[in-house]
C-alpha positions as CSV (number, residue, x, y, z in Angstrom):
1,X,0.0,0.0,0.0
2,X,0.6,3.2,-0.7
3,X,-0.1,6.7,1.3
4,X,0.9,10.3,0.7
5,X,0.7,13.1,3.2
6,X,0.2,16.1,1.2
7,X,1.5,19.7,2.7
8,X,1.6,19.2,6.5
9,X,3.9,20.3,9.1
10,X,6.3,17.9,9.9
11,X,7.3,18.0,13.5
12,X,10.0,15.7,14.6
13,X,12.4,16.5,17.0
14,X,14.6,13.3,16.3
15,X,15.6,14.6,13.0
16,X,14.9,18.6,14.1
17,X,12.5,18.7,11.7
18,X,9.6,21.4,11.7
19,X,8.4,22.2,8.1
20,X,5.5,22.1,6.0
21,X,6.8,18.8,3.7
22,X,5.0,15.9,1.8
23,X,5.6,12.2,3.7
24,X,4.9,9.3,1.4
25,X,4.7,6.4,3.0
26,X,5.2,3.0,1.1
27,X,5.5,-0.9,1.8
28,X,4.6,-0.1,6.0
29,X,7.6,2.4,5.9
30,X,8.8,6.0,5.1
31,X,9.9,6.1,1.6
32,X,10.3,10.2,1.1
33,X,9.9,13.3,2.9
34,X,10.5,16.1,0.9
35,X,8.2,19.4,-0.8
36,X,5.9,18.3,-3.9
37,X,6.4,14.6,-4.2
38,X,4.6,13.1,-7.1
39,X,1.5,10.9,-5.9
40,X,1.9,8.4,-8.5
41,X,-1.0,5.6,-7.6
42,X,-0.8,6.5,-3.9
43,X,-3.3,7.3,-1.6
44,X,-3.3,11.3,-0.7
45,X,-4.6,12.3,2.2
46,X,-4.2,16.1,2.4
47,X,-2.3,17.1,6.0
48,X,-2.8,21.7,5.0
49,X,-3.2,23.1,8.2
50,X,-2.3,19.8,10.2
51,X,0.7,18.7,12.3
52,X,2.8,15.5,11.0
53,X,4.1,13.8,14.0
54,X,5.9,10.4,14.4
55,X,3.6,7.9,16.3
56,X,3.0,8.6,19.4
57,X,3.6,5.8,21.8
58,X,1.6,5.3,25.8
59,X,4.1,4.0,27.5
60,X,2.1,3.2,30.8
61,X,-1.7,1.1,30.1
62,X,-3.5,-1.3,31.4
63,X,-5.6,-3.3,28.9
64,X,-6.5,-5.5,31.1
65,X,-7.0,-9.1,28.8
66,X,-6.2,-11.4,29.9
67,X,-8.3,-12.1,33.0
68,X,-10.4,-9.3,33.1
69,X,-12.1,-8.3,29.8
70,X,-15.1,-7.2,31.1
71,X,-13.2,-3.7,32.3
72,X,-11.1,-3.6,28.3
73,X,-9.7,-6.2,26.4
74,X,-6.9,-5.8,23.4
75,X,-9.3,-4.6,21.1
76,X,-11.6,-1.8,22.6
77,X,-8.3,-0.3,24.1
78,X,-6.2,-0.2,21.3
79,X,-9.5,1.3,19.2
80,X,-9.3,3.8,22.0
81,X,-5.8,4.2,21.5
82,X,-6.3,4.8,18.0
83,X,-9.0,7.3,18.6
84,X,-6.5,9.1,20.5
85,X,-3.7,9.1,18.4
86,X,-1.4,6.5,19.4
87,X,-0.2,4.4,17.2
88,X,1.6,2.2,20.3
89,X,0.8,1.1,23.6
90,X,3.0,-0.9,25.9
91,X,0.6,-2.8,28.6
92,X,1.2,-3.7,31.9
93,X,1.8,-6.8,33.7
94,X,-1.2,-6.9,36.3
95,X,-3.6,-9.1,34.1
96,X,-5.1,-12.9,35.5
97,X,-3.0,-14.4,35.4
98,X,0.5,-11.9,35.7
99,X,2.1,-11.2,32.9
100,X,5.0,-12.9,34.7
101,X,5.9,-16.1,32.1
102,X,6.8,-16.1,28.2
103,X,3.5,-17.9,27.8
104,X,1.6,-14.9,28.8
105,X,3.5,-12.8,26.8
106,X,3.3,-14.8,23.7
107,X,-0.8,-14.7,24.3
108,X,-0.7,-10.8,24.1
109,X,1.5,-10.3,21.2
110,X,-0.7,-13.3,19.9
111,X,-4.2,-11.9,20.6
112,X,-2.6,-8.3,19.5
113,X,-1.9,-9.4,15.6
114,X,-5.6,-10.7,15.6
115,X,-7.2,-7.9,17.8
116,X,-5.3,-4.4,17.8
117,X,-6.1,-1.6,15.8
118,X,-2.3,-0.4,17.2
119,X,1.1,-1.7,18.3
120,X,1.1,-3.5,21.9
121,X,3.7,-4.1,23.6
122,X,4.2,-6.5,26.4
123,X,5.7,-4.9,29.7
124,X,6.6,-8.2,31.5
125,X,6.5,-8.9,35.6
126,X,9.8,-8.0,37.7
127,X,8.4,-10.5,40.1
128,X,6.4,-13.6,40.0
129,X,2.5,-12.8,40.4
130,X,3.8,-9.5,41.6
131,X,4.5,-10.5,45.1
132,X,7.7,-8.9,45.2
133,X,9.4,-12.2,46.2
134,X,11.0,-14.3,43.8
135,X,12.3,-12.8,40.0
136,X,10.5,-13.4,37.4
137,X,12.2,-15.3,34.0
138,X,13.3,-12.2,33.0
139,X,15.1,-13.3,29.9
140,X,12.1,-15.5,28.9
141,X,9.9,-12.7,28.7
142,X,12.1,-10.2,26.8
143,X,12.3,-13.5,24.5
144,X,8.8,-13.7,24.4
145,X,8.5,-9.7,23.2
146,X,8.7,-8.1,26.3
147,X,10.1,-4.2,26.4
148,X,10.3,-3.6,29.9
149,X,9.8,-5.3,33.0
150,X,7.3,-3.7,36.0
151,X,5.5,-4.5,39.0
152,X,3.3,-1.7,38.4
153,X,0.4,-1.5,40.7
154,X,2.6,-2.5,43.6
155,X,5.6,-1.7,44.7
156,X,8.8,-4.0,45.0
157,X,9.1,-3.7,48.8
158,X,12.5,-5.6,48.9
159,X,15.6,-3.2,48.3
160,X,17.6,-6.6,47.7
161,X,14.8,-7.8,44.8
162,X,14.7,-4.6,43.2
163,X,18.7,-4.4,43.2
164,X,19.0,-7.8,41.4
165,X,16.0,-6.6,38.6
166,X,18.1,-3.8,37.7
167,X,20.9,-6.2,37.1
168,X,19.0,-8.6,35.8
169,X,17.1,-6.2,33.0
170,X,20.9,-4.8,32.2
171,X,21.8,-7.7,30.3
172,X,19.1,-7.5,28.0
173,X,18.9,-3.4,27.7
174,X,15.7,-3.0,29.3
175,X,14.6,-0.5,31.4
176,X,13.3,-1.3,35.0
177,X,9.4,0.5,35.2
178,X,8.8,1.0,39.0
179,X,5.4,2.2,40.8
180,X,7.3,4.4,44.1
181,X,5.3,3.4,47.0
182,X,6.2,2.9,50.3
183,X,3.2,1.2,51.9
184,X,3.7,1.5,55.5
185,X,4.0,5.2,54.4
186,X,1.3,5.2,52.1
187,X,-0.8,3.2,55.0
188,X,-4.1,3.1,52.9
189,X,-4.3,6.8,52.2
190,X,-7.0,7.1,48.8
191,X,-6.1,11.0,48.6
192,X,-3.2,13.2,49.2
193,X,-2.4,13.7,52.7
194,X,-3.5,17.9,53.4
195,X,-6.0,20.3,54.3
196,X,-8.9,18.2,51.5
197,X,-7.7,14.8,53.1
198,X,-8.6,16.5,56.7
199,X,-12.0,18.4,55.0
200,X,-12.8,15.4,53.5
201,X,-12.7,12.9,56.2
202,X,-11.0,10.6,54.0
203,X,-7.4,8.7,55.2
204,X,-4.2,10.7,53.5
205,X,-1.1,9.7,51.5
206,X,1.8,10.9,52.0
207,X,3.9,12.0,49.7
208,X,7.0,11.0,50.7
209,X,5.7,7.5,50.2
210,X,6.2,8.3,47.2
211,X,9.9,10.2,47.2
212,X,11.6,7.6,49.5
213,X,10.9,4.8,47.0
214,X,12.2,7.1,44.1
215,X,15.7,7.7,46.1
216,X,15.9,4.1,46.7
217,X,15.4,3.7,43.2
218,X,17.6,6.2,41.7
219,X,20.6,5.2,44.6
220,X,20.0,1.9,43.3
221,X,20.2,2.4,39.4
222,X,23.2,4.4,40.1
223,X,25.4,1.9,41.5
224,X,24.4,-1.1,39.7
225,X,24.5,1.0,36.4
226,X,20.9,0.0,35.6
227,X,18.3,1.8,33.8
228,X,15.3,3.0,36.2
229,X,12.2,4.3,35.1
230,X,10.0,5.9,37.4
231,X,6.3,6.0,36.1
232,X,3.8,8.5,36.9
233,X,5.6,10.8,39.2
234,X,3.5,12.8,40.7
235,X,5.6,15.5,43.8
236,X,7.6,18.1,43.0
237,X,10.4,15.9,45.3
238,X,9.8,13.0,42.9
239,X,10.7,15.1,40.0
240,X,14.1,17.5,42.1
241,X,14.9,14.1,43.0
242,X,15.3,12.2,39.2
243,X,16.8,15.5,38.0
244,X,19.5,15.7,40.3
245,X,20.1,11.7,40.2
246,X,20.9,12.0,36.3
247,X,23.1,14.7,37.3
248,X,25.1,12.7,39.5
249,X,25.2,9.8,36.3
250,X,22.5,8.1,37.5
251,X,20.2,6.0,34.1
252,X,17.2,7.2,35.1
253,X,14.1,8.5,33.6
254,X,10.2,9.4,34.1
255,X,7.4,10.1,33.3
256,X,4.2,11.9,33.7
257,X,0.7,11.8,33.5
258,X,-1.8,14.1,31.7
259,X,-4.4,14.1,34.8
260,X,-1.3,15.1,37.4
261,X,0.1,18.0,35.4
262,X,-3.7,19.3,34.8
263,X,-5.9,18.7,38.2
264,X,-5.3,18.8,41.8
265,X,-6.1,17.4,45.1
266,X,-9.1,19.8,44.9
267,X,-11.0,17.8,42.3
268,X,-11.6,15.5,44.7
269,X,-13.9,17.1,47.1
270,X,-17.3,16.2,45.6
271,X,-16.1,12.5,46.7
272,X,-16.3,12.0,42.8
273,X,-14.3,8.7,42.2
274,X,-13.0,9.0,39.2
275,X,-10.8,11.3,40.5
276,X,-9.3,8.6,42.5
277,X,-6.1,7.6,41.1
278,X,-2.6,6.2,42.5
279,X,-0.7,8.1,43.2
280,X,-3.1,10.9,44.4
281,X,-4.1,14.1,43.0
282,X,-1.2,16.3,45.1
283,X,-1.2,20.2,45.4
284,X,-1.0,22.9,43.0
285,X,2.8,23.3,44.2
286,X,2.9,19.5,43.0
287,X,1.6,20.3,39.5
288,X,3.7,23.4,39.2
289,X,6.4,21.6,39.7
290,X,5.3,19.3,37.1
291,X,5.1,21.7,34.5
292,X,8.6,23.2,35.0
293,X,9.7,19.9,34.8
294,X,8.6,19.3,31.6
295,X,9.5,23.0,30.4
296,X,13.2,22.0,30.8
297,X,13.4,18.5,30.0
298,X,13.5,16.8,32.9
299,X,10.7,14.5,32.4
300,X,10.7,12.1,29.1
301,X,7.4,11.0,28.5
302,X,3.6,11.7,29.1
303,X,2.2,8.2,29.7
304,X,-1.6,7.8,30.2
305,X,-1.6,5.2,32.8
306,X,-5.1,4.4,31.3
307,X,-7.2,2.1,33.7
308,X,-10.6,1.3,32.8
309,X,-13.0,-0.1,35.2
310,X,-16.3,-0.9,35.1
311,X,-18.9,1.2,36.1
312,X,-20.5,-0.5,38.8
313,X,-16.7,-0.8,40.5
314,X,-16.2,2.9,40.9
315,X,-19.7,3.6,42.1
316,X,-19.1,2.9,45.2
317,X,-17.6,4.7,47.9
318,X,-14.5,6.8,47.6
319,X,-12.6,4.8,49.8
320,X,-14.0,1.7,48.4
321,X,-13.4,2.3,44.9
322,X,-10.5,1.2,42.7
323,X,-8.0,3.6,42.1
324,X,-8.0,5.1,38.5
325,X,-8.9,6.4,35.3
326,X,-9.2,6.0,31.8
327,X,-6.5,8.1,29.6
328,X,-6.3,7.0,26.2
329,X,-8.6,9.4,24.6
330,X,-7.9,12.5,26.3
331,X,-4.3,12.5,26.8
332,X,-3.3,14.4,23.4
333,X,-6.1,17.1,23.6
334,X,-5.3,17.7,27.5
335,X,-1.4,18.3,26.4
336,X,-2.6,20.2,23.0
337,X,-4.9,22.3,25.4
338,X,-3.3,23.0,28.8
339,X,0.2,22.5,27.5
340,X,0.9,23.9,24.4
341,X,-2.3,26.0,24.4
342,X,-1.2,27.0,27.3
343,X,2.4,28.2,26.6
344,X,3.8,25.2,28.8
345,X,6.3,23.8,26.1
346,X,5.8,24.3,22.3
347,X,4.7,21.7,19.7
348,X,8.3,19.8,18.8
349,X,8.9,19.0,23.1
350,X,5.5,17.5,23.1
351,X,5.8,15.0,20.5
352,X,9.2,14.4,21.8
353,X,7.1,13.7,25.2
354,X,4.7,11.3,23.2
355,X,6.8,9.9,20.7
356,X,10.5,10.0,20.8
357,X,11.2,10.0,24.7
358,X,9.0,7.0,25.1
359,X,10.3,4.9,21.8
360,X,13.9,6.0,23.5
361,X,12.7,4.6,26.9
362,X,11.7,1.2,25.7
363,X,14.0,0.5,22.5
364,X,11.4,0.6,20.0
365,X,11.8,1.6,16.4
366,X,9.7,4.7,15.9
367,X,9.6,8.0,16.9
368,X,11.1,9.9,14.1
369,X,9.8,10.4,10.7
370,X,13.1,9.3,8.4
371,X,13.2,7.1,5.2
372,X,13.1,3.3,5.8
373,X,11.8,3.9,9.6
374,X,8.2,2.6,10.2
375,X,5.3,4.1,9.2
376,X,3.2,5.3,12.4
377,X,2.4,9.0,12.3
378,X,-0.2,10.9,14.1
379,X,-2.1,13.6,12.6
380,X,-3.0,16.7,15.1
381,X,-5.2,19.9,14.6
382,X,-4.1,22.3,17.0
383,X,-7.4,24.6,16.7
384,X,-9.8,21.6,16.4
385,X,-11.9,22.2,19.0
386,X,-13.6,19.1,21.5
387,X,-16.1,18.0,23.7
388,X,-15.1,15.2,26.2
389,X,-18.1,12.6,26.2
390,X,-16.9,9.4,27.8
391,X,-20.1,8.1,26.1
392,X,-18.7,8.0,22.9
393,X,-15.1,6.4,24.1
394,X,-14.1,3.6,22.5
395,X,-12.4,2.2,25.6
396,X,-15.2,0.4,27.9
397,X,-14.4,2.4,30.4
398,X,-15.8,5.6,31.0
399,X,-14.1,6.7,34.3
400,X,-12.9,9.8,33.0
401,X,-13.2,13.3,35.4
402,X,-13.1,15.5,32.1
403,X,-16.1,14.1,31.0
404,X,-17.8,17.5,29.6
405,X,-14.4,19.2,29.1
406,X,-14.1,21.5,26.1
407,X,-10.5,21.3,24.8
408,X,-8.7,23.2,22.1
409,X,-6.1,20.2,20.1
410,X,-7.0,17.1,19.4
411,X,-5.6,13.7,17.2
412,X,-7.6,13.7,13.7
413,X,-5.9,10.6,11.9
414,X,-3.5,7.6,13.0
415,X,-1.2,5.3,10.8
416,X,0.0,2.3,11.6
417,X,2.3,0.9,9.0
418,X,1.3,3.0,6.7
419,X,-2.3,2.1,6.9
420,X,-4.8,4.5,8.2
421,X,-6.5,3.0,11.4
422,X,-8.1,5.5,12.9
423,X,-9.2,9.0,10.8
424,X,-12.1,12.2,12.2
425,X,-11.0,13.9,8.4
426,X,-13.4,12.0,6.2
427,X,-15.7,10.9,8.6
């Protein structure tokens, strides 16, 4: 198949590229990027007044299958993703059973070439079923198509276990993906510890639960010369912390999510539930911090840390409600809006956020746009603007607190391989 990109601006910080140009996309890769290229018997899509962006790529989602299709499953997430202008999503570990053995990773690249509208891939267990005891088979799973190995959802207590996953993951040049939660910290806190835990009646978490795990983490990586990732950040400690580690030599990165650099622990005092998430909603100092951060290149990647649940699950009571919410299609137009909109960082260090810092992160072969690279590109409107109606997601979830939301950005077409999978322009 062939696809031409007609007179769009091509945004790609890999190859410093920002300029309106023609992409022609041939065979599932980049054959040409240049001004006026002949369409031959190629499709043309015309990209005038659009952004040209290599895939972008969710580092950080939960899809759920298997064991638990009835919150997503491989498909309706990666339409969402799709619909929100991913062309890639690496999936986490916590499915029934743990994505903790080749066998289950073998079943989600499997079910992925029959399912997926996108990319998946595989983020394998650091410990068997995620108790935080034993290693997994770390080398089966990277054989099996794992990128990364993560515990995510729970913390790897055990300084020794964590030590020997950095090692471990070394050999095969993965990156170690750690939640940072101390529990006896944390002790069962559902919002941040502060003035709305104390209104609220409802039990606080600390933050430095969550800095003393990322020192651990970063003290760790440094002397074992093992690449750390620490996902969804969400103090302004967390983030001083990881850019002075990297300082010091430390292979370390992070990331951050759209729903921590955008709300606060104040969305949370109509008990609404779906703005429970893990970590907590912190303070506006938090957030600030957070956007500074990502201003001067501390943090690599926006990651949605999308986590559907069914309905009936978060209506419930805030403390008895699972922990959070869906991301896939409303993490571009919140970074479009509030980011770029909103004079944050500029076009080129967002899709280096979405794109080339995560492919970087996990060793995959996008995020630039470059003859004979693959052909995933996402197609933005910066002025297009939306309406956030979690009725119409894709995902089955619908856990989403920006439900109603009018945002000014948004993802209009996605490419996979040079084939158009997702696409608002003709619709």
């Amino acid at each position: 198949m062939k696809l031409l990109l007609k007179g769009g601006r091509v945004v790609d910080p890999a190859t410093k590229t920002d300029a309106v140009l023609d992409v022609a996309c041939e065979d599932g890769a980049i054959a040409r990027i240049g001004k006026d290229l002949p369409a031959g018997d190629a499709r043309v899509i015309s990209a005038k007044g659009l952004v040209v962006a290599p895939g972008f790529v969710d580092m950080h989602a939960h899809l759920r299958e298997p064991g638990q299709e009835w919150k997503e499953t491989i498909e309706t997430g990666t339409r969402a993703a799709a619909a929100g202008g991913f062309t890639g999503v690496a999936c986490m570990p916590n499915t029934v059973p743990v994505n903790d053995e080749r066998a289950v990773t073998e079943f989600i690249k499997s079910r992925a070439r029959e399912k997926a509208s996108v990319r998946v891939y595989p983020i394998g267990a650091i410990s068997k079923g995620l108790k935080g005891e034993e290693l997994a088979e770390i080398g089966d799973l990277v054989a099996g198509g794992a990128v990364a190995i993560s515990d995510d959802g729970r913390p790897v207590v055990s300084g020794t276990l964590f030590r020997k996953a950095l090692e471990y993951a070394s050999m095969f040049g993965i990156p170690v993906i750690d939640h940072c939660e101390d529990v006896d910290l944390s002790d069962g806190g559902v919002v941040n510890e502060g003035i709305v835990s104390t209104v609220l009646g409802l039990k606080g978490w600390n933050r430095t639960a969550e800095e003393v795990m990322v020192f651990r983490d970063l003290t760790l990586a440094r002397e074992t010369g093992g690449r750390v990732h620490i996902a969804h950040a969400s103090t302004a400690g967390s983030v001083g912390l990881v850019r002075e580690a990297r300082a010091r030599g430390a292979k370390a990165t992070i990331e951050v999510t759209p729903h921590h650099f955008t709300l606060t622990e104040e969305a949370c005092r109509e008990y609404d539930t779906r703005t429970k998430m893990n970590p907590p909603l912190r303070t506006e100092e938090d957030r600030r911090a957070i956007l500074e951060a990502l201003a001067d290149g501390t943090i690599d990647a926006i990651a949605t840390d999308h986590a559907p649940h069914h309905q009936d699950e978060k209506g419930v009571e805030f403390a008895r409600a699972p922990f959070g919410i869906v991301g896939l299609e409303t993490a571009v137009s919140l970074a479009l809006d509030r980011l770029v909109g909103g004079g944050v960082i500029g076009l080129g260090r967002m899709v280096e956020l979405f794109s080339t810092g995560p492919c970087r992160i996990l060793g995959l072969p996008g995020g630039r746009l470059a003859p004979g690279a693959p052909a995933d590109l996402t197609l933005l409107d910066p002025d297009r603007r939306v309406v956030v109606d979690a009725s119409g997601f894709r995902s089955k979830g619908r856990n989403t607190p920006f439900h109603g939301w009018t945002l000014k950005g948004a993802p209009v077409a996605t490419i996979v391989g040079g084939i158009v999978v997702h696409d608002v322009l003709t619709s």
